[in-house]
C-alpha positions in Angstrom: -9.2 -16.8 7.6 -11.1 -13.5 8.1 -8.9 -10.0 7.6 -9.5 -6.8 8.9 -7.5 -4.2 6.3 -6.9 -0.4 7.2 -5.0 2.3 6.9 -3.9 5.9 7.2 -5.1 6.0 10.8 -3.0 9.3 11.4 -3.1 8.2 15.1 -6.3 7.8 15.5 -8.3 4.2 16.2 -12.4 4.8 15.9 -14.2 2.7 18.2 -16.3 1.0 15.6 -13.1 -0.7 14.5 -13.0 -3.3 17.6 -16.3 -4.3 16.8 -15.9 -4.8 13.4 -12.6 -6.7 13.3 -13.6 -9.0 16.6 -14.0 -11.7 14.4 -10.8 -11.4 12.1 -7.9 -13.9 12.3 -5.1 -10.6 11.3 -5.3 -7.0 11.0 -3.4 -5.5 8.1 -2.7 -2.3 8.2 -1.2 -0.7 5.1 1.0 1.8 6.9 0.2 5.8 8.2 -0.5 4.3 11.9 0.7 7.8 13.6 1.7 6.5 16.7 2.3 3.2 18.0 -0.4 3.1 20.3 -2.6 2.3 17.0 -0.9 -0.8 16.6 -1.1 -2.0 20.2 -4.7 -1.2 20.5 -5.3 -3.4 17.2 -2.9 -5.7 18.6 -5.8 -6.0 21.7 -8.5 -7.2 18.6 -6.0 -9.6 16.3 -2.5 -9.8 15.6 -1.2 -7.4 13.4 0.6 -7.6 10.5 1.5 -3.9 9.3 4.5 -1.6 7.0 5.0 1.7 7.9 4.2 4.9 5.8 5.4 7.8 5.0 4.4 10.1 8.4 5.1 7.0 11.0 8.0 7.5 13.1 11.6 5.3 14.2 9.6 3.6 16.6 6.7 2.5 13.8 9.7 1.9 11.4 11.5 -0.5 13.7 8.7 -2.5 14.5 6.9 -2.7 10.9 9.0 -3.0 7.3 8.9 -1.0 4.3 7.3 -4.0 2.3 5.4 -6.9 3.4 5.5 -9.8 1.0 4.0 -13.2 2.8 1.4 -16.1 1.9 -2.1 -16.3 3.6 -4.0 -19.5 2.7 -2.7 -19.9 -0.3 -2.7 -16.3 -1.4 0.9 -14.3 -2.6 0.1 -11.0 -0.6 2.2 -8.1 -1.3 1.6 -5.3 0.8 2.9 -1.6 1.1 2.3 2.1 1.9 2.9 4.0 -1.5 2.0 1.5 -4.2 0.5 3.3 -6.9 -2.7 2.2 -8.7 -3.5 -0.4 -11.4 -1.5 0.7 -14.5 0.7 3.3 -12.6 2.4 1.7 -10.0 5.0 3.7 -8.2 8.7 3.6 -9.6 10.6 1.7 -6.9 7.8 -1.3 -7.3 6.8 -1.2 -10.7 9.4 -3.2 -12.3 9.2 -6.0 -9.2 5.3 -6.0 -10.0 5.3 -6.5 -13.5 7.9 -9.5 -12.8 6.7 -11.2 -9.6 3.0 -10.0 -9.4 1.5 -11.1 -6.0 -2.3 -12.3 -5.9 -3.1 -9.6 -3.7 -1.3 -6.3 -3.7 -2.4 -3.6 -0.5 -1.3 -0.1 0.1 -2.4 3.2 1.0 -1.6 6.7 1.1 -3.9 7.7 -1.3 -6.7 7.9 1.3 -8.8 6.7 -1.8 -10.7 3.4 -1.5 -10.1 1.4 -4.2 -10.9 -2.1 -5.0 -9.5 -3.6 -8.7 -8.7 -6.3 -10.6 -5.4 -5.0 -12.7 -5.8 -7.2 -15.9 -2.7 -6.7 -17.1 -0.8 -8.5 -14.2 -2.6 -11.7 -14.4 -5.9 -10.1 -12.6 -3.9 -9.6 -9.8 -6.5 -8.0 -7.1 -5.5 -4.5 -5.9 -6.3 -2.9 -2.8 -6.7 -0.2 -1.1 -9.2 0.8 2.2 -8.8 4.3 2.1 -8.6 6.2 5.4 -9.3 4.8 8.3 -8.4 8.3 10.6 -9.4 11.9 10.8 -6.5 13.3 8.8 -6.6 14.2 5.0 -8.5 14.9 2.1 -11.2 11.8 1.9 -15.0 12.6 2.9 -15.4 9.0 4.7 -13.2 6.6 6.9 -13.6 3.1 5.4 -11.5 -0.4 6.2 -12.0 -3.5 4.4 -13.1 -7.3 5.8 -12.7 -10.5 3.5 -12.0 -14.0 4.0 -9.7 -16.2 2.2 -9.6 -19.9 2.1 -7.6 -22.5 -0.2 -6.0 -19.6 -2.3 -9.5 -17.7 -3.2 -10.1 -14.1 -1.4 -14.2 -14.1 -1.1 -16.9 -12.0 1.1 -14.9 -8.6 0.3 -16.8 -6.0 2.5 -16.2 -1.8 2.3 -16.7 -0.7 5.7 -17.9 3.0 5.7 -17.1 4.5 9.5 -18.8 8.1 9.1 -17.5 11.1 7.7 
């Protein structure tokens, strides 16, 4: 199974994205779409499976959770917008984390790409693909593409869209 991951798109979808997810399975998108329209023109590419940040509106919100928490091939995915970082995970996660860590944990906000293994929680894999949109801090827009198959997350890819 091949997945596109992004982010903070601040409603806006560059046109490199089609052409880079084409070939995923699912598009996971770890919240800050901006406007629904994001999530229909991935919708277009793959299905999506997306939570909603912190700057999407009712119409994001009733469409997308708070929290994803769902199995892919194996692999206990946890997903969400403000997650922290390895060894400072927000307070409304943190103790749920240390308890049930998934395999995979994905969120955003930070508009910092980060990819990690957090030792601690049974080298759980953290992620995070930055920003995908024209909004914010960051220098570059990057998404993510991996593949996972029978439990194992392989081929992880940092996909730099320009500044």
């Amino acid at each position: 199974m091949k997945i596109g991951l992004i982010s903070d798109t601040h409603d806006y979808l560059d046109p490199q994205i089609a052409d880079y997810f084409k070939e995923c399975d699912e598009i996971w998108h770890a919240g800050d779409f901006g406007k629904i329209n994001i999530a229909e023109e991935l919708e277009k590419i793959a299905p999506v499976i997306g939570v909603y940040g912190n700057i999407d509106g009712h119409d994001i919100r009733k469409k997308y959770p708070l929290h994803q928490r769902f199995k892919r091939e194996g692999v206990d995915v946890w997903m969400t917008h403000i997650g922290g970082i390895p060894g400072r995970y927000c307070l409304p996660i943190r103790d749920e984390i240390e308890k049930n860590p998934p395999d995979l944990f994905i969120c955003g906000h930070s508009h910092i790409l980060k990819i990690a293994r957090d030792q601690s929680l049974n080298k759980m894999l953290f992620m995070n693909p930055g920003a995908a949109g024209k909004q914010g801090f960051h220098v570059y827009r990057t998404v993510i593409r991996f593949s996972i198959n029978k439990g194992t997350i392989t081929d992880v890819e940092v996909i730099n869209l320009g500044k």
